[in-house]
N, CA, C and O atoms as a Maestro MAE file, in Angstrom:
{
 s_m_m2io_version
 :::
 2.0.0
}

f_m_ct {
 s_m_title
 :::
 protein
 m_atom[340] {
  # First column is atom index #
  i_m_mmod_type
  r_m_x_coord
  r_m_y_coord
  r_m_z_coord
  i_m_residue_number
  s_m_chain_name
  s_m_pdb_residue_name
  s_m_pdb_atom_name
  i_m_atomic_number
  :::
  1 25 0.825 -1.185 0.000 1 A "UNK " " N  " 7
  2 3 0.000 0.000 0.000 1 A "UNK " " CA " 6
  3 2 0.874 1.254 0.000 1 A "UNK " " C  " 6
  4 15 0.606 2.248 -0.676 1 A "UNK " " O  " 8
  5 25 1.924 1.145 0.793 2 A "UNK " " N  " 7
  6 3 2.715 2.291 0.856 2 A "UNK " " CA " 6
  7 2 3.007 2.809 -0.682 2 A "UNK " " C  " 6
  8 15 2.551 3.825 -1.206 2 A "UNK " " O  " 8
  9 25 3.919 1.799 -1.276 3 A "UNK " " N  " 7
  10 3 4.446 2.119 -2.414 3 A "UNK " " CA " 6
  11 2 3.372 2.265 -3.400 3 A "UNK " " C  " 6
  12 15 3.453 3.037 -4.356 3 A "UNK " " O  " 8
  13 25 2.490 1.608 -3.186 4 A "UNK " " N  " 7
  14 3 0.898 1.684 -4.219 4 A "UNK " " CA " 6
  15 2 0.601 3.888 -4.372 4 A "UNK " " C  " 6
  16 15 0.087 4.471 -5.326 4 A "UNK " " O  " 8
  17 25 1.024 4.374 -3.380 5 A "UNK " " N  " 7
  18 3 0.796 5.596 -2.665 5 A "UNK " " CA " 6
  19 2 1.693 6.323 -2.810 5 A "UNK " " C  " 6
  20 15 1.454 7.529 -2.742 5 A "UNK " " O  " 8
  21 25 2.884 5.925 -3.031 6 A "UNK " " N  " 7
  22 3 3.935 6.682 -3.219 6 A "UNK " " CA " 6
  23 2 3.910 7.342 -4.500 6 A "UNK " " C  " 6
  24 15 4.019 8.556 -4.673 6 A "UNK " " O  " 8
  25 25 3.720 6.228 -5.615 7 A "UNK " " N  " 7
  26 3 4.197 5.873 -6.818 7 A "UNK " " CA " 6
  27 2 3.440 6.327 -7.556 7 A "UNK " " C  " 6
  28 15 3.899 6.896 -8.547 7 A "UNK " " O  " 8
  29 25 1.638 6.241 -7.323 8 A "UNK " " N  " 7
  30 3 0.787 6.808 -8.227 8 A "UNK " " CA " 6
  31 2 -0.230 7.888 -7.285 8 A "UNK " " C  " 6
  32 15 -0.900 7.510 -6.324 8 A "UNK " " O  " 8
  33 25 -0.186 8.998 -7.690 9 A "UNK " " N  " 7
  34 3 -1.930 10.292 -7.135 9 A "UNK " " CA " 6
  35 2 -2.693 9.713 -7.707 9 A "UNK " " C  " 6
  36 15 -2.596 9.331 -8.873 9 A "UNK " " O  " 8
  37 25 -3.472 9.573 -7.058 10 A "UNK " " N  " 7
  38 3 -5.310 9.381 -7.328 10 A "UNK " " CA " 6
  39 2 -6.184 9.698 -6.123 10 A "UNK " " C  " 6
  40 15 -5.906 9.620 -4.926 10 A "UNK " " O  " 8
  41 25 -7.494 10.138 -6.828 11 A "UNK " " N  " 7
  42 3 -8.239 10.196 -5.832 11 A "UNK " " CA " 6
  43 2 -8.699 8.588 -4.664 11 A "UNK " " C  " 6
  44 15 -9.340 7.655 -5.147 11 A "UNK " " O  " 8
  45 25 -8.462 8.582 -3.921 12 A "UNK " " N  " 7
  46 3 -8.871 7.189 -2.985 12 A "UNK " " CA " 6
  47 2 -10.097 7.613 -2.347 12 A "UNK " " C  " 6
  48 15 -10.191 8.602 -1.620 12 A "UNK " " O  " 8
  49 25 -11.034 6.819 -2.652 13 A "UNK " " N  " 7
  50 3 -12.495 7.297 -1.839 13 A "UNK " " CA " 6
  51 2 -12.239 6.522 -0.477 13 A "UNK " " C  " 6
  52 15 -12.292 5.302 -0.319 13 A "UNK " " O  " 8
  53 25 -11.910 7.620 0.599 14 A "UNK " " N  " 7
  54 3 -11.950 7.363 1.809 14 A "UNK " " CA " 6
  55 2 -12.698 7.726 2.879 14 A "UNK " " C  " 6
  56 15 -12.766 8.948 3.015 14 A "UNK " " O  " 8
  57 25 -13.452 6.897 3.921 15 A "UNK " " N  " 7
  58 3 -14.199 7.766 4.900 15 A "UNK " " CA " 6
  59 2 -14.237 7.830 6.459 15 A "UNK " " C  " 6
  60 15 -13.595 6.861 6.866 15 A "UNK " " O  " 8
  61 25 -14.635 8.438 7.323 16 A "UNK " " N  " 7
  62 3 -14.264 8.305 8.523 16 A "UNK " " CA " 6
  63 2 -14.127 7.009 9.105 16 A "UNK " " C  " 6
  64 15 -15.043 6.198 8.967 16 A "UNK " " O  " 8
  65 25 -13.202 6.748 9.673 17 A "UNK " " N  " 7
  66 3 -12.572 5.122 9.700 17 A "UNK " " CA " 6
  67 2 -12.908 4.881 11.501 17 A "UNK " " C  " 6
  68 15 -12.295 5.575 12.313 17 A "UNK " " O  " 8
  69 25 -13.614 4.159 11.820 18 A "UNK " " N  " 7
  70 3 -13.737 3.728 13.368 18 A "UNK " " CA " 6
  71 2 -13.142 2.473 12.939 18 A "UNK " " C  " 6
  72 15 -13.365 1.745 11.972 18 A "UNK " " O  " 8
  73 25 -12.002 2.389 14.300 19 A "UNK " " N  " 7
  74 3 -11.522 0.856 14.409 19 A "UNK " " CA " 6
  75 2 -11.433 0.411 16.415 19 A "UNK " " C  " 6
  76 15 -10.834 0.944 17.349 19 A "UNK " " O  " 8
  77 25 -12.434 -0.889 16.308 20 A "UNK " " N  " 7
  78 3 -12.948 -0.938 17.873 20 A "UNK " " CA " 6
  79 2 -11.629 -1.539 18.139 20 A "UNK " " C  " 6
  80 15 -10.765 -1.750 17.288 20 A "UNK " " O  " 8
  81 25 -11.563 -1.767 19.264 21 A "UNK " " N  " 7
  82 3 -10.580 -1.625 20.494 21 A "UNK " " CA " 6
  83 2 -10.740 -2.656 21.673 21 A "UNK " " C  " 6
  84 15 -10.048 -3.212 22.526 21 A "UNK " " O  " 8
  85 25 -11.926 -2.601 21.277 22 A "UNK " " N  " 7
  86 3 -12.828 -3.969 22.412 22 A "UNK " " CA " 6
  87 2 -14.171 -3.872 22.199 22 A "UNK " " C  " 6
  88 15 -14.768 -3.675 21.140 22 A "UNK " " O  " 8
  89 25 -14.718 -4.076 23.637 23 A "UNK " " N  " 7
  90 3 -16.081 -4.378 23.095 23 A "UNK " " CA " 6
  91 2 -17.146 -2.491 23.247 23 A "UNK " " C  " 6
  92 15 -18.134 -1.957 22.741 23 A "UNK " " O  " 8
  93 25 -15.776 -2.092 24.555 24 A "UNK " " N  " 7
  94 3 -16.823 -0.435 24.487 24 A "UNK " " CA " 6
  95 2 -15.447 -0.023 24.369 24 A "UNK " " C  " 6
  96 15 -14.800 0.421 25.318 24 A "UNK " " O  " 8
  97 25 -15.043 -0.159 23.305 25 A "UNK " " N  " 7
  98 3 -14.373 1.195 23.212 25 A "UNK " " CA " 6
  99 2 -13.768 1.162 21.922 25 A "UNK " " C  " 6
  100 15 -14.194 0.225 21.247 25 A "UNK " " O  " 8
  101 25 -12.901 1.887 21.346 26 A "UNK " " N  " 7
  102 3 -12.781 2.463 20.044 26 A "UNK " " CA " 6
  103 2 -11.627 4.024 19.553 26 A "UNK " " C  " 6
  104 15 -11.616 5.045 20.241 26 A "UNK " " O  " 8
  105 25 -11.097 3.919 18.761 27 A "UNK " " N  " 7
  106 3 -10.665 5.421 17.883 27 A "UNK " " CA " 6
  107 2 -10.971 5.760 16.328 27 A "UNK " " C  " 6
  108 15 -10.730 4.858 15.526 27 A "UNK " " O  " 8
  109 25 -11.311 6.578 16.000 28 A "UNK " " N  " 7
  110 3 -11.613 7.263 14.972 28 A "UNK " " CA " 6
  111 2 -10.222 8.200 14.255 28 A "UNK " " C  " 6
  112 15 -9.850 9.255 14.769 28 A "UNK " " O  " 8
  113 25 -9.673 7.707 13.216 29 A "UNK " " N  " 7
  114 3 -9.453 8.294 12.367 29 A "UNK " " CA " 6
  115 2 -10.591 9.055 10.814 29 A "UNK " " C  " 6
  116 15 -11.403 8.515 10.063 29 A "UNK " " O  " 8
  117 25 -10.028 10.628 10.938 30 A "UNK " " N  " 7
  118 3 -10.985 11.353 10.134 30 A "UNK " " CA " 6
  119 2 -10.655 11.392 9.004 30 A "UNK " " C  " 6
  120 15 -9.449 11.251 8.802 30 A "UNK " " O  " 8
  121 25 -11.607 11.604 7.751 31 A "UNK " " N  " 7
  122 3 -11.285 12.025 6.550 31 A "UNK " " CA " 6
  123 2 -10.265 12.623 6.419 31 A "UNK " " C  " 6
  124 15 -9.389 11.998 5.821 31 A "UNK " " O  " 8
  125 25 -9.939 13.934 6.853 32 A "UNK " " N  " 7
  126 3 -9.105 15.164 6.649 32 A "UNK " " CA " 6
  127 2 -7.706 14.429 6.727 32 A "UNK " " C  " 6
  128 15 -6.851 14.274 5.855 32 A "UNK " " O  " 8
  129 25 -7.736 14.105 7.791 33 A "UNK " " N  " 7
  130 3 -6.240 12.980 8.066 33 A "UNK " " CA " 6
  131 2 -5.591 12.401 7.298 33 A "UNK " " C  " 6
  132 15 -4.555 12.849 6.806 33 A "UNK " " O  " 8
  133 25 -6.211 11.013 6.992 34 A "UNK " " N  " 7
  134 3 -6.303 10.087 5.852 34 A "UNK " " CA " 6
  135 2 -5.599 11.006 5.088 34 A "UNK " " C  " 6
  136 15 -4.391 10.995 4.849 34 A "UNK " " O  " 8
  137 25 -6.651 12.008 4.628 35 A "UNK " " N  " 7
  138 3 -6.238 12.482 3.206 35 A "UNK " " CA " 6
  139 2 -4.389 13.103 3.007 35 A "UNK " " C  " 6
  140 15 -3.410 12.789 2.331 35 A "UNK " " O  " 8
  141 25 -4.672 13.923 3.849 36 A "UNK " " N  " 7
  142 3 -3.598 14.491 4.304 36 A "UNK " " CA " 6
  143 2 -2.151 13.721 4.378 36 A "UNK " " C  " 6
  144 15 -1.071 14.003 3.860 36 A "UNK " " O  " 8
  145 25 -2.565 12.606 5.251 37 A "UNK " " N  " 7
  146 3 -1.220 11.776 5.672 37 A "UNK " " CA " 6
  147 2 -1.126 10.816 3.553 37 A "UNK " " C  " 6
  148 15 -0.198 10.492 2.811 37 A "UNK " " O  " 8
  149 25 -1.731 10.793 3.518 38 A "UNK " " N  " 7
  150 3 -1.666 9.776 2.157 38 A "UNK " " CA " 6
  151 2 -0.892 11.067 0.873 38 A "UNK " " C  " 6
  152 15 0.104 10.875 0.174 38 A "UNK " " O  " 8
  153 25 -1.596 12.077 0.916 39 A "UNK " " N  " 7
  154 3 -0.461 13.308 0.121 39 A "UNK " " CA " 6
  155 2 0.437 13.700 0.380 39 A "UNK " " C  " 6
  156 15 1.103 14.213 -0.520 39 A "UNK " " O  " 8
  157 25 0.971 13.681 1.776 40 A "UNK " " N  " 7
  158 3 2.270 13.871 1.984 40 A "UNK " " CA " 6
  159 2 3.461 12.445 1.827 40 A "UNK " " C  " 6
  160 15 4.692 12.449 1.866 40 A "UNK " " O  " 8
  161 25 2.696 11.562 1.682 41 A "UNK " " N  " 7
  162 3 3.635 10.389 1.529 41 A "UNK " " CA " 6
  163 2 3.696 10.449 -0.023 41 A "UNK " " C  " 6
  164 15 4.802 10.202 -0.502 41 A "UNK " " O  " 8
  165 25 2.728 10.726 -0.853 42 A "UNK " " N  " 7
  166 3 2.729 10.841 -2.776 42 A "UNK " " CA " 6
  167 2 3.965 12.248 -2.769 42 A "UNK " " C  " 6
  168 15 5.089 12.124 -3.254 42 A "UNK " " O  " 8
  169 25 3.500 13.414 -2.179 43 A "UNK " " N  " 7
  170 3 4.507 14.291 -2.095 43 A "UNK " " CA " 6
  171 2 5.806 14.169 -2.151 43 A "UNK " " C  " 6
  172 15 6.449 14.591 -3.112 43 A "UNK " " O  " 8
  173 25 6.573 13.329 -0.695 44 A "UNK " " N  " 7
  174 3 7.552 13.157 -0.284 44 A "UNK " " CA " 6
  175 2 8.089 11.481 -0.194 44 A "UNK " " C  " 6
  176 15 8.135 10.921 0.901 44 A "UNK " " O  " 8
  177 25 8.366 10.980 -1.093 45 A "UNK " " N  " 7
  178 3 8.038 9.436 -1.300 45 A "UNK " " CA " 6
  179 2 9.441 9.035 -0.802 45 A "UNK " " C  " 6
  180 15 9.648 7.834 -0.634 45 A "UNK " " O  " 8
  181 25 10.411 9.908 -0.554 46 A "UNK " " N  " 7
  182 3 11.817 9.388 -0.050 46 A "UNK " " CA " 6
  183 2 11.808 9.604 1.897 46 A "UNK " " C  " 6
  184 15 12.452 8.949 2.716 46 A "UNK " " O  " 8
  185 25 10.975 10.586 2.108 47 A "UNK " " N  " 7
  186 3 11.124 10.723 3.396 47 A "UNK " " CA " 6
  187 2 9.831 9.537 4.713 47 A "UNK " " C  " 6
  188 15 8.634 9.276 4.586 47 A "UNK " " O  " 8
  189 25 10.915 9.103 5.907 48 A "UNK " " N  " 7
  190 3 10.236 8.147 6.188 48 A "UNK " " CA " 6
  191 2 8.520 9.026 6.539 48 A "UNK " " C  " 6
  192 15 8.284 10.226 6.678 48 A "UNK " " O  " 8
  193 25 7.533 7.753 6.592 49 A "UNK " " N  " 7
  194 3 6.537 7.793 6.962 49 A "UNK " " CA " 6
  195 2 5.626 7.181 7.938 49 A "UNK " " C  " 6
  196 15 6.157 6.092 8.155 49 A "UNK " " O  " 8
  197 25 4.294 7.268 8.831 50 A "UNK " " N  " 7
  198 3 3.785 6.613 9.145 50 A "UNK " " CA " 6
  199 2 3.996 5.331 8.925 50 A "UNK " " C  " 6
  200 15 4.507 4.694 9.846 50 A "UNK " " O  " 8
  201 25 3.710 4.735 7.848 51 A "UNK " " N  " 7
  202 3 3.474 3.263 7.378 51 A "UNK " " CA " 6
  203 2 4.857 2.440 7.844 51 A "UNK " " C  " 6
  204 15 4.809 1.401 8.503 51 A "UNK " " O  " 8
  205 25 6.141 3.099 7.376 52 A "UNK " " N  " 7
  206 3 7.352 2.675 7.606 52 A "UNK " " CA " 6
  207 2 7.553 2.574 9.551 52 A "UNK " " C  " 6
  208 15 8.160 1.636 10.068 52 A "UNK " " O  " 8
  209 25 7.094 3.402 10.146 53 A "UNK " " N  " 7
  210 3 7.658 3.430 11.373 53 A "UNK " " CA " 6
  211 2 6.590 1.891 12.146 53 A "UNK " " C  " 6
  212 15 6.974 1.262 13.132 53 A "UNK " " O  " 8
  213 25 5.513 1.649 11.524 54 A "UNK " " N  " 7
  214 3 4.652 0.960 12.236 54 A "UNK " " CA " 6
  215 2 4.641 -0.501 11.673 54 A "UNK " " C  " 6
  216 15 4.175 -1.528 12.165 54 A "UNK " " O  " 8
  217 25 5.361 -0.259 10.373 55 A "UNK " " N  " 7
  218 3 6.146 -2.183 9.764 55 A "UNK " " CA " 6
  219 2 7.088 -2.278 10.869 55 A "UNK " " C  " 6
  220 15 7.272 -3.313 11.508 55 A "UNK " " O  " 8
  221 25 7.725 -1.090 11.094 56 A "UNK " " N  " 7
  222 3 9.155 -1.655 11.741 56 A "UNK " " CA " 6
  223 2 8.982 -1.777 13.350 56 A "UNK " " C  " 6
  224 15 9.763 -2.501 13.967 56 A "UNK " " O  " 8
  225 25 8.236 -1.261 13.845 57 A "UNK " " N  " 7
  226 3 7.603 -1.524 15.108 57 A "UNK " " CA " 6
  227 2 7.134 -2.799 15.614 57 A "UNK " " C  " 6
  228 15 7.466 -3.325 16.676 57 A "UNK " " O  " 8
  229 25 6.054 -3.392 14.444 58 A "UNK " " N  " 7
  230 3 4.982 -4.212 14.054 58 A "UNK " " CA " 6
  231 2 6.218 -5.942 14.055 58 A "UNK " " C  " 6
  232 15 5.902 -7.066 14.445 58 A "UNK " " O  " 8
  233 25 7.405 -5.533 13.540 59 A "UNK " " N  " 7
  234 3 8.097 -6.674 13.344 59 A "UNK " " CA " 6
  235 2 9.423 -6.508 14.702 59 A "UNK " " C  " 6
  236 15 10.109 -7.363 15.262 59 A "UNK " " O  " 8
  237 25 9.381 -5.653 14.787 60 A "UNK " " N  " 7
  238 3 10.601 -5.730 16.482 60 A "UNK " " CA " 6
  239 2 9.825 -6.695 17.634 60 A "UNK " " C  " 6
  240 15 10.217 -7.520 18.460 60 A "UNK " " O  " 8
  241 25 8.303 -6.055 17.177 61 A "UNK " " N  " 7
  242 3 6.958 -6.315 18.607 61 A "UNK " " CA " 6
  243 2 7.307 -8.117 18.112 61 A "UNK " " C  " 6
  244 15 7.595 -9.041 18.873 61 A "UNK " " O  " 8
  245 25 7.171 -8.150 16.786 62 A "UNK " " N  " 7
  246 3 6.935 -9.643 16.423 62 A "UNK " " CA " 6
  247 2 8.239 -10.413 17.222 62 A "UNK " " C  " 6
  248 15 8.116 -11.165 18.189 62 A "UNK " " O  " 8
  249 25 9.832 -9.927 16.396 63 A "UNK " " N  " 7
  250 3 10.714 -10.425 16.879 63 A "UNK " " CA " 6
  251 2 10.851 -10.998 18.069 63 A "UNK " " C  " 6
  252 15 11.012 -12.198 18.291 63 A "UNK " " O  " 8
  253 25 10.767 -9.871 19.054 64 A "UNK " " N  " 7
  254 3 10.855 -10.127 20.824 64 A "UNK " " CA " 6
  255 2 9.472 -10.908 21.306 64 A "UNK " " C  " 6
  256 15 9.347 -10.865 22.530 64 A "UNK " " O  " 8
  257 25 8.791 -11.357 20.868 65 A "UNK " " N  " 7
  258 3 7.398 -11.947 21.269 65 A "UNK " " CA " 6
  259 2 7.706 -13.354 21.427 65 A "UNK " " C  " 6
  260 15 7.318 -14.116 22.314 65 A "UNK " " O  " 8
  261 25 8.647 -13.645 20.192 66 A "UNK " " N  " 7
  262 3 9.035 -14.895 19.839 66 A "UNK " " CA " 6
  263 2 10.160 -15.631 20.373 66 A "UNK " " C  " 6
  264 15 10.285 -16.836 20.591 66 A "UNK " " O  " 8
  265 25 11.137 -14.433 20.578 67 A "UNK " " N  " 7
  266 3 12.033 -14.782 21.630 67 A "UNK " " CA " 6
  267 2 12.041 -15.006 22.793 67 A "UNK " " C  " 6
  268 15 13.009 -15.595 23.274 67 A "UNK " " O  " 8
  269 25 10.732 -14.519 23.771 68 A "UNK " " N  " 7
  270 3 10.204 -14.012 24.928 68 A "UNK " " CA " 6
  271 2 9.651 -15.927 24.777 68 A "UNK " " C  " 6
  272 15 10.215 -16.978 25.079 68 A "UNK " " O  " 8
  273 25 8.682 -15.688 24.334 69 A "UNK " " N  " 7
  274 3 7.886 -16.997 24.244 69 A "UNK " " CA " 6
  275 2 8.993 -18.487 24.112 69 A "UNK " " C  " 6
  276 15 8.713 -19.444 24.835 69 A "UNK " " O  " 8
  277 25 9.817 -18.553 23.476 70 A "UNK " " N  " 7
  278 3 11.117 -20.085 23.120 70 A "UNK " " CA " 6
  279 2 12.080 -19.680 24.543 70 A "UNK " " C  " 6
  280 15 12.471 -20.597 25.266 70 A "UNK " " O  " 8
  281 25 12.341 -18.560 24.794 71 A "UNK " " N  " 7
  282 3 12.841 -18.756 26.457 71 A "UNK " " CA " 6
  283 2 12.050 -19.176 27.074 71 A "UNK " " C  " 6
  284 15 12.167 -20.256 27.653 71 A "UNK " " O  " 8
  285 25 11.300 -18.641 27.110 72 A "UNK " " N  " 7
  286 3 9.970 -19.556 28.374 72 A "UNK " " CA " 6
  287 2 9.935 -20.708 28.284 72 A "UNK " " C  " 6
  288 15 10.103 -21.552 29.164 72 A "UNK " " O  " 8
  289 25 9.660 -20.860 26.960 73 A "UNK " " N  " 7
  290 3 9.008 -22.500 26.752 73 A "UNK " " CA " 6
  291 2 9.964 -23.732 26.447 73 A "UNK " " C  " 6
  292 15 9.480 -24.791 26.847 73 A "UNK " " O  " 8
  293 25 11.285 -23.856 25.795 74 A "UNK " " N  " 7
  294 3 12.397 -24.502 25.119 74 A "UNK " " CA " 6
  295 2 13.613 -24.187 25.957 74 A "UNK " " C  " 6
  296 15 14.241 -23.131 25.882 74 A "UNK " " O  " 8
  297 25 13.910 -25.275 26.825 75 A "UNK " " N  " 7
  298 3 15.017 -24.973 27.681 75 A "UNK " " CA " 6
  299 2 16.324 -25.446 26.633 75 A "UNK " " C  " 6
  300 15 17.481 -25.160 26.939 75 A "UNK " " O  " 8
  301 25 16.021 -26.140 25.471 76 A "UNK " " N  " 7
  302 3 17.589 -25.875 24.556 76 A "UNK " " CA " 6
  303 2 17.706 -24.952 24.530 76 A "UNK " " C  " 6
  304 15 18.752 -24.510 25.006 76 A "UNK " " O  " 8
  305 25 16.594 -23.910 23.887 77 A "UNK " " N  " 7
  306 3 17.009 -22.812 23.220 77 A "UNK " " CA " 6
  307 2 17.549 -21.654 23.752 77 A "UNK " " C  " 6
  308 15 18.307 -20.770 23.350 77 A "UNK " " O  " 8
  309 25 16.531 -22.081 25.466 78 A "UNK " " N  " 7
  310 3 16.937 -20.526 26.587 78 A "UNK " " CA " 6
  311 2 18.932 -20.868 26.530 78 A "UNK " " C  " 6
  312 15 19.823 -20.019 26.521 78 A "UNK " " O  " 8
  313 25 19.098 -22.738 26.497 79 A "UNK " " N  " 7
  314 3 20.826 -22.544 27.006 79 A "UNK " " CA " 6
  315 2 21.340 -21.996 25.511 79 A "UNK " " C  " 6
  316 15 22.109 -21.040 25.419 79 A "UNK " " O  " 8
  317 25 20.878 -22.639 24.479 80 A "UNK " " N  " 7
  318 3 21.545 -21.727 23.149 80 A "UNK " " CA " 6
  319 2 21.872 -20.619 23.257 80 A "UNK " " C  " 6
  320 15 23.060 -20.298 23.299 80 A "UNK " " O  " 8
  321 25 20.712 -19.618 23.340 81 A "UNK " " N  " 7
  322 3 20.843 -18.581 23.708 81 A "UNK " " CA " 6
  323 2 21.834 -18.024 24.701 81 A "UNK " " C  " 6
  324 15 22.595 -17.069 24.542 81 A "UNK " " O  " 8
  325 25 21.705 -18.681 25.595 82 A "UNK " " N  " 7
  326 3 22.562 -18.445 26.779 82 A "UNK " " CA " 6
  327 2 23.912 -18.461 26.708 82 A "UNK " " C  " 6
  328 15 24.562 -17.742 27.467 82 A "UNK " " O  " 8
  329 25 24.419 -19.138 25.950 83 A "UNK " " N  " 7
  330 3 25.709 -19.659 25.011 83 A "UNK " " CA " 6
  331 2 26.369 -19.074 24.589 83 A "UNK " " C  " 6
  332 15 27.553 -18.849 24.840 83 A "UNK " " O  " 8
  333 25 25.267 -18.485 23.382 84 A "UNK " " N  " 7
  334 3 25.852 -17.779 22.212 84 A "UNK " " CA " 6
  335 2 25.552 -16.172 22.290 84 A "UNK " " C  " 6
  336 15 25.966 -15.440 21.391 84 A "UNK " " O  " 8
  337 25 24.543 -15.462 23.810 85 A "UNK " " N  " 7
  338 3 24.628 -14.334 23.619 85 A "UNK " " CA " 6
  339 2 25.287 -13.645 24.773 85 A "UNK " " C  " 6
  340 15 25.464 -12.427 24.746 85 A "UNK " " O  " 8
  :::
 }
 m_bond[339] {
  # First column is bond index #
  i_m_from
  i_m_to
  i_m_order
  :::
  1 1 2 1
  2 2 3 1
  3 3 4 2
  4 3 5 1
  5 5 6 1
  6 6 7 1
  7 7 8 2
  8 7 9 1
  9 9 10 1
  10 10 11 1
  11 11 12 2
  12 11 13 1
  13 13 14 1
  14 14 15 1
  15 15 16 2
  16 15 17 1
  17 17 18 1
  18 18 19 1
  19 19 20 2
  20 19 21 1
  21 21 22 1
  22 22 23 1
  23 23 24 2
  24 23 25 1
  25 25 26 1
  26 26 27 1
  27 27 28 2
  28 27 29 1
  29 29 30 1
  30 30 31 1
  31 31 32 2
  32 31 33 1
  33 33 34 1
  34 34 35 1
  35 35 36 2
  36 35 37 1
  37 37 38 1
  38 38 39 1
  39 39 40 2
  40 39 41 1
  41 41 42 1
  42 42 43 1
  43 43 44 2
  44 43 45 1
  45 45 46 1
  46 46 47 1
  47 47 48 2
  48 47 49 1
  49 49 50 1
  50 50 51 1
  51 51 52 2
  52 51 53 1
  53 53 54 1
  54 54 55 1
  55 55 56 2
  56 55 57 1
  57 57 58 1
  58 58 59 1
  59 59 60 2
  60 59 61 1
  61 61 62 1
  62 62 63 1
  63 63 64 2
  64 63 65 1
  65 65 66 1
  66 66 67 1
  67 67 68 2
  68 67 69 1
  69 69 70 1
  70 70 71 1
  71 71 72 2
  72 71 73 1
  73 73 74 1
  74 74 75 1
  75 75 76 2
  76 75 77 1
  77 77 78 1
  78 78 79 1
  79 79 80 2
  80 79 81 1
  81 81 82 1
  82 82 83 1
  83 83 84 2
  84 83 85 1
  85 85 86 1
  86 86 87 1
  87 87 88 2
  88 87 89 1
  89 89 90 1
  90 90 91 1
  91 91 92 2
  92 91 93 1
  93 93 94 1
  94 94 95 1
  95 95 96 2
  96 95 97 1
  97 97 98 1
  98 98 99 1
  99 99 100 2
  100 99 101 1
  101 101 102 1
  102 102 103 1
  103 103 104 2
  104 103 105 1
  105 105 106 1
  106 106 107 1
  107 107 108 2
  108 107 109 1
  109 109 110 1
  110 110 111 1
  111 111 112 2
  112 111 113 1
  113 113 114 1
  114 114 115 1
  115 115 116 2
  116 115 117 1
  117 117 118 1
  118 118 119 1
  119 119 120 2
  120 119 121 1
  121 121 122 1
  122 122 123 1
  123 123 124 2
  124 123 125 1
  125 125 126 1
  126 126 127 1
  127 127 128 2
  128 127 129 1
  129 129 130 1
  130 130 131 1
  131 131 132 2
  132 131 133 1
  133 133 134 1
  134 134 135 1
  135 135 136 2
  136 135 137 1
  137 137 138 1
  138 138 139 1
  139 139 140 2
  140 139 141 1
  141 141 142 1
  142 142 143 1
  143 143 144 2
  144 143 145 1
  145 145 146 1
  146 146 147 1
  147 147 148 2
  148 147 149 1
  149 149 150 1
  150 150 151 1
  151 151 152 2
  152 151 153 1
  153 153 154 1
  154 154 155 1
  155 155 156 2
  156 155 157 1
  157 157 158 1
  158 158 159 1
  159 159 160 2
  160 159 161 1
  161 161 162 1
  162 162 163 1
  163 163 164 2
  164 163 165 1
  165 165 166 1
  166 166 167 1
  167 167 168 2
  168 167 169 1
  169 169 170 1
  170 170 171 1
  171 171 172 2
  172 171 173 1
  173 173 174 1
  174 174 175 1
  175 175 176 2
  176 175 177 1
  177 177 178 1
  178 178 179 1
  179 179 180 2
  180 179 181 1
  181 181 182 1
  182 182 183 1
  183 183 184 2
  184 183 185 1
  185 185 186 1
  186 186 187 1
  187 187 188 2
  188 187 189 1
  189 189 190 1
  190 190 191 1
  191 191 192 2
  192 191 193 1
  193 193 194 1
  194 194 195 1
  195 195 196 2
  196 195 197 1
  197 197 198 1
  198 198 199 1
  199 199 200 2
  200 199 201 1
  201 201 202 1
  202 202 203 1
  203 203 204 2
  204 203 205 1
  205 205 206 1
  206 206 207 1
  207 207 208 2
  208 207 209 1
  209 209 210 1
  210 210 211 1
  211 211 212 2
  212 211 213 1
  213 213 214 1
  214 214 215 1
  215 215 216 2
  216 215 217 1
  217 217 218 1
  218 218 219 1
  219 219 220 2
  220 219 221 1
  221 221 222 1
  222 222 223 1
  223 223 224 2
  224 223 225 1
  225 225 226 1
  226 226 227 1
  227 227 228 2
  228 227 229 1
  229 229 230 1
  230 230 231 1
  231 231 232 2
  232 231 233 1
  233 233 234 1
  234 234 235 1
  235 235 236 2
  236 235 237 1
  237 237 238 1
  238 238 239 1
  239 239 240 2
  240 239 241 1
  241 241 242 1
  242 242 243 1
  243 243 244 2
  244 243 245 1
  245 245 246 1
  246 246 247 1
  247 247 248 2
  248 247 249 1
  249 249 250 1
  250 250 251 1
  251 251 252 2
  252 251 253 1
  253 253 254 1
  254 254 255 1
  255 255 256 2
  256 255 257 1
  257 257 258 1
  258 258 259 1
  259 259 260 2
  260 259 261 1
  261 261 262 1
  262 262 263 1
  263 263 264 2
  264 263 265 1
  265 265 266 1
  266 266 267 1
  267 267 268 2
  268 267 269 1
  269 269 270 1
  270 270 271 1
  271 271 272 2
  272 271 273 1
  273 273 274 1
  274 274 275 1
  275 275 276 2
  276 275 277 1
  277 277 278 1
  278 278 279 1
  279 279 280 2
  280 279 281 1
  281 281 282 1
  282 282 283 1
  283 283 284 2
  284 283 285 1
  285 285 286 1
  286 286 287 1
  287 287 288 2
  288 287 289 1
  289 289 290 1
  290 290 291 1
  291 291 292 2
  292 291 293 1
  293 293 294 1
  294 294 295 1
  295 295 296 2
  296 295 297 1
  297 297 298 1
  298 298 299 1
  299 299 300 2
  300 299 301 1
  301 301 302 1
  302 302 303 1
  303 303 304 2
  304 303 305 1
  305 305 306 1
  306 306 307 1
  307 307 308 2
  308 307 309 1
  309 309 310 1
  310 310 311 1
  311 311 312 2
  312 311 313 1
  313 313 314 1
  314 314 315 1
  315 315 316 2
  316 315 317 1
  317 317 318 1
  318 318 319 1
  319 319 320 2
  320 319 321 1
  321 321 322 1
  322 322 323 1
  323 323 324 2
  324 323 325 1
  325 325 326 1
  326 326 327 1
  327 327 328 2
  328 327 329 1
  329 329 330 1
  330 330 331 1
  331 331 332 2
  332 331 333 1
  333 333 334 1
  334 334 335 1
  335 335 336 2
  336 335 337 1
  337 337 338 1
  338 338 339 1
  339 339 340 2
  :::
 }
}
């Protein structure tokens, strides 16, 4: 999507975006936003963006989840680890 955005302007029919959170609760991203954040990334297609900071977040969160979880659970791996770091 990023590069889909980077690469070509077009109009994107977008609209106020609710995304729930649980069962009472919730945030709203607005039109104006959207729009906004999506032209400055077509604008400026070399400088980082939203999208980039929240892949790379999205996969650190992943990384350490996984590591967190095979220490816990795999006593080879906690001594591997243990070993080799």
């Amino acid at each position: 999507m990023e590069h889909h955005i980077k690469s070509e302007k077009h109009e994107i029919t977008v609209a106020d975006l609710r995304i729930a959170t649980g069962e009472h609760s919730s945030f709203g991203i607005k039109l104006p936003m959207i729009k906004s954040l999506m032209n400055q990334i077509h604008e400026n297609p070399d400088k980082k963006n939203i999208f980039g900071y929240l892949i790379e977040i999205s996969a650190f969160r992943g990384i350490f989840g996984i590591m967190r979880e095979l220490l816990d659970s795999n006593p080879t791996f906690f001594a591997y680890s243990s070993q080799r770091l």
